[in-house]
N, C-alpha and C positions, 0 to 999 in steps of 0.2 A: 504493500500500500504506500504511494506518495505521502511525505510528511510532506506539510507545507514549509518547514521551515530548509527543506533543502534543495529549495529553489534560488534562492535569491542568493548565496553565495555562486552558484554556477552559472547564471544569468551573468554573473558581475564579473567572473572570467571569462563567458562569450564576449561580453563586450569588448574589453579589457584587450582579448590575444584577437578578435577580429582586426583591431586599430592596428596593434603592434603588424600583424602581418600583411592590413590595407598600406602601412608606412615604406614595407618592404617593397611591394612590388611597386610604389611609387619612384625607386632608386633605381628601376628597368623603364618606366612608362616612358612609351617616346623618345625612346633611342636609337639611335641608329645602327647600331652593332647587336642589337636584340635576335638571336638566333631562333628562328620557328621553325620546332619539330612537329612530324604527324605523327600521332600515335595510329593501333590499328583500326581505328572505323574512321580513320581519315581528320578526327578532328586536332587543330593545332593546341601545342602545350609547350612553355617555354621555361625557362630556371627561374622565371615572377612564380610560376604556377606551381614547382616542385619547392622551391625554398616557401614560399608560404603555406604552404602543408606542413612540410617540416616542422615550421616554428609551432604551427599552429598544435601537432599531432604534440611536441614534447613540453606545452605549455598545460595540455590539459594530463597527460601523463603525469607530470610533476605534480598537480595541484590534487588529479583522483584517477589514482592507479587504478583504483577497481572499476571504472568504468571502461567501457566499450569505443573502439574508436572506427569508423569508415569514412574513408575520402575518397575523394576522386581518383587525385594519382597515383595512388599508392594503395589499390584496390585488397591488398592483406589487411582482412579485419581483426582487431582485436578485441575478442568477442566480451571481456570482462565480466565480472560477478555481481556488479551491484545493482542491475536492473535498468541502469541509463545505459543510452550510448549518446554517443555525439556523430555529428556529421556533418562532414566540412567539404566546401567547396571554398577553395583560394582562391583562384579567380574565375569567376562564374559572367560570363562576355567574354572569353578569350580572345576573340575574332575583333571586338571593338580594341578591347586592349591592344592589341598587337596593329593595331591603325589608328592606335593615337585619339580614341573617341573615349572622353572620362566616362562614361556611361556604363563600366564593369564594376562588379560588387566583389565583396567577401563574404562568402554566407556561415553562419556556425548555427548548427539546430543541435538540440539533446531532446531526444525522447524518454519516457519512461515505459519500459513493459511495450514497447510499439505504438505508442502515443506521444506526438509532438506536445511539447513540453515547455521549452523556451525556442525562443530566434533572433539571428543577428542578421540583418541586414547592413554592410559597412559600403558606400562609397567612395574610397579615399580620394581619387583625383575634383571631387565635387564637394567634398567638405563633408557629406553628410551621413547620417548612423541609424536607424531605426530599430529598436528589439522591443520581446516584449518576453513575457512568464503569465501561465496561466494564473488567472486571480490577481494579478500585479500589473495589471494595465501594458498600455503600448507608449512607447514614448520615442522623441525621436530628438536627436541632438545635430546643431550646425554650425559648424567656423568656429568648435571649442564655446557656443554661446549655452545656458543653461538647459537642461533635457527640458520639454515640454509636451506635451500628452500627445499622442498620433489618433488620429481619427479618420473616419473615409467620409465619404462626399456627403451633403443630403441632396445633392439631384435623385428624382423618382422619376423619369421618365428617359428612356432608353435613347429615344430621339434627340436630349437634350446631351448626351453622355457622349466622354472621352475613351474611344475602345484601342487600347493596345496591343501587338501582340510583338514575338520576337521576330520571328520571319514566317513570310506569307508562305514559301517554299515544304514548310513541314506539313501545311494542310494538305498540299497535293500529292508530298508522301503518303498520307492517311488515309486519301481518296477523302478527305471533308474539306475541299475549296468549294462549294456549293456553301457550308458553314459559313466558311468567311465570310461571301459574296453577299450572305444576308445581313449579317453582321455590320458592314461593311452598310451597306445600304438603310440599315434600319437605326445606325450609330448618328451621331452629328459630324464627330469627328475619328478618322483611324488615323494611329500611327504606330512604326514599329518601335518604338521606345522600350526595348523589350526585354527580356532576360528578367534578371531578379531585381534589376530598377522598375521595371514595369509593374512588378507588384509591390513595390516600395511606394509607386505614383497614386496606386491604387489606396494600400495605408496610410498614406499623407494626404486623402482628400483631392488628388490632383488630377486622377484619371478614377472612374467608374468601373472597368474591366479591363481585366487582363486574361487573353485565354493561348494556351499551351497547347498541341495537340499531342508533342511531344517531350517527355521532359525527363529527367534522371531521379533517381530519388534524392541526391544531394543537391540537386537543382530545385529543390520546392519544399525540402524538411523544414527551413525554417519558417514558411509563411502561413501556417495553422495556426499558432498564438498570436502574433503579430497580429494578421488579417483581421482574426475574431476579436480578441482584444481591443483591436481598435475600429471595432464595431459593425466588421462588415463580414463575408465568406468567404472558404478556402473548399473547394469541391471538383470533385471530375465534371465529365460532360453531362454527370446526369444527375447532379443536385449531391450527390453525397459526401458530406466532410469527409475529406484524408485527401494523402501524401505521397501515398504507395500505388496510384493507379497508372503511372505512368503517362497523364497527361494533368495542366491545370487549368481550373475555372477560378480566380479572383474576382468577387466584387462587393460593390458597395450594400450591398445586402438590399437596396432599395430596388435594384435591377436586376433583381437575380433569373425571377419567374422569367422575365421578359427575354432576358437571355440565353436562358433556358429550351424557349420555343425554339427561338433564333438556330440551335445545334444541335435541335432533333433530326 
């Protein structure tokens, strides 16, 4: 059973080793000597993305050995005893990164027993921070200014709403660009402002939805506390809270139904 009170110490090292390791891959951002390898499904990873695991994997090792760890680049999990794990994505927009666009995050989620738990959203080349812990609100900090509460939009109507996504391209792998197209047409506005800034946009009030049709598990752990927390939903395509479906639905909880129909 989750005690409440061992939350807020591990909350306060996600934040904490997010920063420390957004800092790092700021010392690679936009350089010109920045080497990009392919791993094997093609997608690029650079020494921003393996040294920020690193830090990130021996930050929470030091602080709670008994806990469980999975990241991205370093796919060996370490399954631990204490019921959490964590999971870490270092740079989650690789591809922005590695083109010089601040719009990549650092993400750090802990679950407990297979339930999102706490989340960090960091992005360092833009100033800005969002996490959250269940029952402990969402909050979002910027340019070092005091934390202040994260919250999602109140627009209620679909027409009136900011729809995100990361790239149009994954819908036509999934055979759901008909999805988008309605999406797309039934939105005010789309744009691909996308990855794990896009559901940051969405917890800050700034965009309405964000939909994923594709996405990794370390690509979305942490935006279940965050999202609800800060008042809105985290769900697959077909309304159901979680993390683990392999694709994501973001929004402001006022749009949901509507968007809903949208990707049936």
């Amino acid at each position: 059973m989750l005690r409440p009170e061992e939350l807020p110490s591990r909350l306060a090292l996600a934040v904490a080793a997010a920063q420390e390791a957004g800092r790092l891959t700021l010392e690679y951002f936009r350089r010109d000597d920045l080497e990009v390898e392919r791993k094997g499904d093609n997608t690029p990873v650079t020494a921003a993305d393996r040294g920020a695991e690193q830090l990130l994997r021996r930050r929470i090792a030091e602080a709670f050995p008994d806990d469980g760890i999975l990241g991205e680049e370093f796919p060996d999990q370490q399954p631990g005893k204490s019921g959490f794990r964590w999971i870490v994505d270092p740079i989650d927009g690789t591809k922005s990164f590695i083109h010089g666009v601040p719009l990549y995050t650092n993400l750090v989620a802990v679950e407990f027993e297979g339930r999102s738990v706490v989340g960090v959203i960091n992005a360092p080349a833009t100033g800005e921070c969002v996490y959250a812990a269940r029952g402990l609100g969402a909050w979002q900090l910027h340019d070092g200014l005091p934390p202040r509460p994260a919250h999602v939009s109140r627009c209620a109507a679909l027409s009136e709403s900011l729809f995100v996504t990361s790239e149009v391209l994954s819908f036509d792998k999934t055979r759901r660009r008909a999805a988008y197209d309605r999406m797309q047409t039934a939105a005010r506005l789309t744009r691909t402002w996308g990855d794990a800034y896009g559901y940051m946009m969405v917890a800050t009030g700034r965009a309405e939805v964000m939909i994923d049709p594709i996405v990794a598990i370390w690509d979305v752990a942490p935006m279940p506390p965050i999202l609800e927390e800060a008042g809105g939903t985290m769900t697959d395509w077909t309304g159901r809270p979680t993390h683990l479906a392999g694709e994501g639905v973001a929004t402001n909880g006022l749009v949901l139904d509507e968007v809903l129909k949208q990707l049936k």
